[in-house]
C-alpha positions in Angstrom: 131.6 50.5 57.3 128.4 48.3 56.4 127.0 46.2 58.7 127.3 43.0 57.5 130.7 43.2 56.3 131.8 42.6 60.0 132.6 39.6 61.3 132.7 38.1 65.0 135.8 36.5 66.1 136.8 34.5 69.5 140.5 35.1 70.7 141.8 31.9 71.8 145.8 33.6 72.4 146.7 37.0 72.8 150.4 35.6 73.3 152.5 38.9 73.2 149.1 41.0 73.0 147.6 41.3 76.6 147.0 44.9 76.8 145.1 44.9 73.2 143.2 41.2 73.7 141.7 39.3 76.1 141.5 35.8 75.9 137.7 34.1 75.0 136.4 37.4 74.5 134.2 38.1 71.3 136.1 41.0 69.0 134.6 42.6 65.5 136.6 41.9 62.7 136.8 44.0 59.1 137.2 42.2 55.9 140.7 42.4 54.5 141.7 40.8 51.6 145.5 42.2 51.9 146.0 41.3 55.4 144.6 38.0 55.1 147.0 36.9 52.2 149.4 37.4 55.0 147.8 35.3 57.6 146.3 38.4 59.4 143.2 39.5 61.3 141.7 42.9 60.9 140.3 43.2 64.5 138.8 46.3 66.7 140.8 45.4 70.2 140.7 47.1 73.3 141.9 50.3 72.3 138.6 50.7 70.1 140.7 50.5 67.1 141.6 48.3 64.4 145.0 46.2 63.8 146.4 43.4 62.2 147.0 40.3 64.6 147.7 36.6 63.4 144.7 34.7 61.8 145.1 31.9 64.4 144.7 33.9 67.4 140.9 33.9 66.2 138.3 31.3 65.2 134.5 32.6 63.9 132.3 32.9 66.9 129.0 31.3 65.3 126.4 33.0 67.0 122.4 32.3 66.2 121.2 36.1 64.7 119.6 37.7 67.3 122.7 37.6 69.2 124.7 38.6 66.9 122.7 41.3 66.1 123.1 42.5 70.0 126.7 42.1 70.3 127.5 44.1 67.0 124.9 46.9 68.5 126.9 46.8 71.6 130.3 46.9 70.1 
């Protein structure tokens, strides 16, 4: 998986998805185009893997670089 195809999301409702997300945490998310066409989120949750939740469970955690940089190393 390269590096800068990740993305950093926030999750503002894990509504029906407690165990897997916790609210205003930051998650990694993988590009995909298939799973967006359906209004869905790759995200690596809890579990340390990665599944599909709704879109608008998320919004883009803008982050300056250097951060960034040190939450992807610690994911």
């Amino acid at each position: 998986m390269a590096r800068t195809a990740r993305r950093l999301v926030i999750c503002l409702d894990n509504a029906g998805y407690e165990v897997s997300l916790e609210r205003r945490k930051i998650y990694v998310s993988i590009p995909d185009a298939r799973a967006a066409k359906l209004g869905q989120l790759r995200v690596i949750d809890e579990s340390g893997e990665d599944y599909l939740y709704p879109q608008k469970s998320f919004i883009p955690a803008e982050l300056p670089q250097a951060v960034r940089r040190a939450v992807l190393q610690a994911a």
